[in-house]
C-alpha positions as MATLAB code, in Angstrom:
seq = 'XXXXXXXXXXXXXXXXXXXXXXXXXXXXXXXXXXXXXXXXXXXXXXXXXXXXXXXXXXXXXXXXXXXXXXXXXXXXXXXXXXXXXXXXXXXXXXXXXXXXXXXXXXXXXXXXXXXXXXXXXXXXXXXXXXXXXXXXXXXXXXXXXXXXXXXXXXXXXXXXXXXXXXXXXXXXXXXXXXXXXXXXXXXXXXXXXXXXXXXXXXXXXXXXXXXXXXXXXXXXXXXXXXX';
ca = [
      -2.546   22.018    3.943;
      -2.719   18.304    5.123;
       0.632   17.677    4.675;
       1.789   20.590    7.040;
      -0.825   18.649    9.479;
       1.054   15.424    9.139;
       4.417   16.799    9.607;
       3.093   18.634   12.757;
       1.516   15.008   13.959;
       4.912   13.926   13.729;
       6.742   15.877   15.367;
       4.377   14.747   18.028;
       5.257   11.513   17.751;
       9.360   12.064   17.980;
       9.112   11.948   21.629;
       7.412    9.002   22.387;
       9.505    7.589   19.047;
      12.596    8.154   21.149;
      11.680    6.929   24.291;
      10.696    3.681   22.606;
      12.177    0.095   23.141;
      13.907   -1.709   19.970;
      10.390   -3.676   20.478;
       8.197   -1.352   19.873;
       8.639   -0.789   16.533;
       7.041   -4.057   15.587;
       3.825   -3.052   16.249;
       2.811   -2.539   13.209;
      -0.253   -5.098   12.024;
       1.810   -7.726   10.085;
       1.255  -11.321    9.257;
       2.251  -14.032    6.519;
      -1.017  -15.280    4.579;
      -1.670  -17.973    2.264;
      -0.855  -17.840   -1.332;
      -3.691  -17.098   -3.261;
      -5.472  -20.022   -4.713;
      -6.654  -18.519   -7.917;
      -3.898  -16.656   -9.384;
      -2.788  -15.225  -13.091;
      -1.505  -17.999  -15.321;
       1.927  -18.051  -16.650;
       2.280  -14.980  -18.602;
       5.049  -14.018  -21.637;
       4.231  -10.696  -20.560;
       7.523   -8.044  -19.460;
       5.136   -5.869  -17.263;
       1.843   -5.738  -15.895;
       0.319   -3.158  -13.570;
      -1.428   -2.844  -10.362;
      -2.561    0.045   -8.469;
      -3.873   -0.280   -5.041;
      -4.475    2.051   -2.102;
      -4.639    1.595    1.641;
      -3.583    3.891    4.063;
      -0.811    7.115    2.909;
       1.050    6.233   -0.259;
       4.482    6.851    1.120;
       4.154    3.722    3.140;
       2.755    1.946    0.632;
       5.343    3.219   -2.199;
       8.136    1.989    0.283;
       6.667   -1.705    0.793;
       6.569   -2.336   -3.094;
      10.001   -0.866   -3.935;
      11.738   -2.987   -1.760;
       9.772   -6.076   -3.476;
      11.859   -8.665   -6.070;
      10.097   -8.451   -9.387;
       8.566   -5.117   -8.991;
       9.972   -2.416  -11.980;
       8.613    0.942  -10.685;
       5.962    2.125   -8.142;
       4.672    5.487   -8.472;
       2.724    7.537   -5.956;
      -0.611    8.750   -6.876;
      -4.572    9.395   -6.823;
      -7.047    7.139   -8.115;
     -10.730    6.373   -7.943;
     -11.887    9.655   -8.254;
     -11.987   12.693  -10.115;
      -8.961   13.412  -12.365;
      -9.853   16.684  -12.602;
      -9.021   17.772   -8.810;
      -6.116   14.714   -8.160;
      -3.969   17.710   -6.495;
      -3.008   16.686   -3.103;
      -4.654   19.677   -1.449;
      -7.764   18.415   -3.567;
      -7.930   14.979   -2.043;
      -6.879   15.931    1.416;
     -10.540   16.898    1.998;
     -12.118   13.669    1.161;
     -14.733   15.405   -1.336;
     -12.967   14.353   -4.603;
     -13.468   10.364   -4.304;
      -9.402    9.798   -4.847;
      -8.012    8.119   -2.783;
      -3.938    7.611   -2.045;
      -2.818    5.210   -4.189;
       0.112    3.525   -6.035;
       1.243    2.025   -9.593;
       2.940   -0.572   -9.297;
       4.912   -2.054  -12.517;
       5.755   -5.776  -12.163;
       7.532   -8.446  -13.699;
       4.749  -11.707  -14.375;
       7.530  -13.862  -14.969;
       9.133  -13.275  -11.618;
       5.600  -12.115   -9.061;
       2.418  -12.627   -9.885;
      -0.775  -10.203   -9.455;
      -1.732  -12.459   -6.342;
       1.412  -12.302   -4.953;
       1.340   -8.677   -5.333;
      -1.640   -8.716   -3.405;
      -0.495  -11.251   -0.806;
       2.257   -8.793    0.668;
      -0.432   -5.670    0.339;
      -2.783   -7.819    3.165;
      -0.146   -9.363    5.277;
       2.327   -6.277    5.310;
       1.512   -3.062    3.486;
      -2.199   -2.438    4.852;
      -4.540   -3.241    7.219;
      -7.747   -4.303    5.291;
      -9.829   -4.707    8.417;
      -9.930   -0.666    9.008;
     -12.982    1.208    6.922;
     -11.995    4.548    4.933;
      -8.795    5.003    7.594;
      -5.405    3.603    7.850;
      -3.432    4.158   11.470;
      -3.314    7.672   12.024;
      -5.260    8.952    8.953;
      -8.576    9.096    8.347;
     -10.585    9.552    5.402;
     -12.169    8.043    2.284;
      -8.879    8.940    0.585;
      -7.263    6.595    3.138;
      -9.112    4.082    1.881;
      -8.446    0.319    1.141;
      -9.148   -0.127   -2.364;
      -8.048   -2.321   -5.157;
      -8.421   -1.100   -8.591;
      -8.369   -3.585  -11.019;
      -7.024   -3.103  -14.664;
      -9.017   -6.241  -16.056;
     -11.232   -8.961  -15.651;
      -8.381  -11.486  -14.363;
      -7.249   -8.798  -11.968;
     -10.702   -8.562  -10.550;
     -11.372  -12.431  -10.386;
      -8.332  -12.651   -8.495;
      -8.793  -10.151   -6.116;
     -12.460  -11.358   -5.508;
     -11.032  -14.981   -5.219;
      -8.143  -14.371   -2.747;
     -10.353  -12.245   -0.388;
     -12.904  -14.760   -0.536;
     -10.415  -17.348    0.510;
      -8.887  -15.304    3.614;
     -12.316  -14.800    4.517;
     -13.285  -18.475    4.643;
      -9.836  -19.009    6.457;
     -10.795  -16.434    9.224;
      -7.235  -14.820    8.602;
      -8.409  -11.889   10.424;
     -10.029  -11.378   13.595;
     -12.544   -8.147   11.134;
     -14.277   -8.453    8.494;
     -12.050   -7.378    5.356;
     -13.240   -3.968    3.809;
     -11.433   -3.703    0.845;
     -13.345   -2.386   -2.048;
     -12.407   -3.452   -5.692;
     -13.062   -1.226   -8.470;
     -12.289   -1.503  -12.122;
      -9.572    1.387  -12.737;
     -10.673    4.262  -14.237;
      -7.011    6.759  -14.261;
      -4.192    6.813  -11.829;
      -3.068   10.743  -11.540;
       0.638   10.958  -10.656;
       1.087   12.545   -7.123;
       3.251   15.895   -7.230;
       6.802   15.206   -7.155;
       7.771   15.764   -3.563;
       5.381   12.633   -3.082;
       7.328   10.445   -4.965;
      10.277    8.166   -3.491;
       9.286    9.773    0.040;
       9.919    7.053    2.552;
      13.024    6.557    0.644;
      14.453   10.078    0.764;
      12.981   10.530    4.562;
      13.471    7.336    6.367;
      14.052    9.427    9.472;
      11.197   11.706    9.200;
       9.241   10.796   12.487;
       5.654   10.074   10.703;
       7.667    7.626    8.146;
       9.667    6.147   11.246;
       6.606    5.690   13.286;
       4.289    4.755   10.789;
       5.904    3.205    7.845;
       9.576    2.251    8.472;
       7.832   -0.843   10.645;
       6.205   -2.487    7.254;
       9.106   -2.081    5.319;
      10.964   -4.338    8.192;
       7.915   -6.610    8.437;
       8.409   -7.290    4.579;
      12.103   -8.112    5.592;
      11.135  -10.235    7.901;
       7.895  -12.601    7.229;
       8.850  -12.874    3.233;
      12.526  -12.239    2.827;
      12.039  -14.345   -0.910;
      10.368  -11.206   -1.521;
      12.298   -8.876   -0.166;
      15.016   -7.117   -1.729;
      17.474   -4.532   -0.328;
      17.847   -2.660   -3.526;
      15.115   -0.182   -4.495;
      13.533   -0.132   -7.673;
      13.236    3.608   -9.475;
];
């Protein structure tokens, strides 16, 4: 079971976690970006979604609840086949789901390209093809699943744009898709960095973007978590 395998690569990691200088921690890709030029218009709109993957959803569950405007995130599987979104199922890379989350949002206080702004510079690293830090995979993936045609022109735009800017030193691999489902992860998966902010594979791995949120976009950031 690949979470067993994870825990176990953790508890690798707790001794060279505890021998580590305050420094250390911040090693974790992180950087602020440029808004977006093309972004969603002013919307009347109470909630809008996005769902986006890049890397283990616990991390990337943890970076959005801690994010003013955001309503709910919600581990999960997308991309792929509903019919085998079990954890076990997706572990082996065969079903085309990858990790993801749903994100609820507020328009009126964050916009979709703002939404994707902090998933570049903080939650992901879009440079890395079908892996994220320690896990690799297609279900580690970094993939953007769009809900509409806006969503899609704005993701296309604002890649475009930190492309042309050379904002990173790789070529971004990113893939947009038009959302097909989200599957809700089993509920041990949800609220995970949350409820283990000690466990050594969230304090190694995932504790670092939460602070890097904190730190490059504290208008963003907000100590509270969202449900």
């Amino acid at each position: 079971m690949k979470l067993v395998h994870r825990l176990l690569a953790s508890a690798a990691f707790a001794l060279s976690i505890a021998a580590c200088a305050p420094s250390a921690w911040s090693d974790e890709p992180a950087q602020v970006l440029p808004m977006p030029a093309a972004d969603s218009a002013a919307s009347h709109d109470v909630r809008q979604t996005a769902v986006l993957a890049g890397g283990c959803f616990w991390g990337l569950e943890g970076v959005f609840e801690h994010v003013h405007g955001v309503i709910s995130v919600r581990s999960g599987y997308a991309g792929g086949d509903a019919s085998h979104a079990t954890y076990d199922e997706v572990s082996t890379g065969m079903t085309g789901n990858a990790e993801s989350v749903e994100i609820v949002f507020d328009p009126r206080v964050i916009s979709y390209g703002q939404i994707l702004r902090i998933y570049f510079s903080v939650a992901t690293d879009p440079t890395q093809l079908n892996r994220q830090g320690p896990d690799s995979g297609t279900q580690y993936r970094g993939n953007i699943f769009t809900v509409n045609a806006d969503q899609a022109r704005i993701a296309r735009a604002y890649i475009a744009q930190l492309t042309a800017a050379h904002a990173f030193s790789r070529p971004i691999v990113t893939r947009i898709d038009a959302l097909q489902r989200f599957v809700p992860a089993e509920a041990y998966h949800q609220n995970y960095l949350s409820l283990h902010p000690d466990q050594p594979y969230i304090a190694f791995n995932d504790m670092p973007k939460l602070r890097n949120l904190q730190r490059l976009y504290p208008n963003y950031y907000t100590e509270a978590r969202v449900s």
